[in-house]
Residue, then its C-alpha position, 0 to 999 in steps of 0.5 A: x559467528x554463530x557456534x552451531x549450525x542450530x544458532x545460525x538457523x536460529x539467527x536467519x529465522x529470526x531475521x527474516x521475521x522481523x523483515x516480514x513483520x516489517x513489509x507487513x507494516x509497510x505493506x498496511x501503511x501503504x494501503x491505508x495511505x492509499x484508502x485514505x487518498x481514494x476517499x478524498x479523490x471520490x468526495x473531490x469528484x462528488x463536487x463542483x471543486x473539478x470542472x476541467x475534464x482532464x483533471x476529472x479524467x486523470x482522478x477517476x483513472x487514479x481511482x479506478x487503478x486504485x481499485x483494481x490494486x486493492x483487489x490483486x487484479 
């Protein structure tokens, strides 16, 4: 137990920078996972891999959702 009430706020500080440098991390992984699944969706509809219209209606959907999370919208 901390000894003075600085120590306590000192202590809750600190823990709640190591949790938002965590999210941060977490946060830019995501993102570049995501980017990263967009950019292979777009070269997959860019060619002839897809004939069926559901797959290349479900992945333009992903994409575009995609987008949209990507900008805050």
């Amino acid at each position: 137990m901390p000894d003075t009430n600085e120590d306590f706020w000192m202590k809750a500080c600190r823990s709640a920078e190591a949790r938002s440098d965590n999210q941060t991390q977490t946060i830019a992984e995501l993102r570049y996972a995501g980017n990263q699944l967009a950019r292979v969706m777009q070269d997959i509809l860019g060619s002839d891999m897809i004939t069926c219209q559901i797959s290349r209606a479900v992945m333009t959907s992903s994409l575009a959702k995609w987008q949209k999370a990507k900008t805050g919208q």
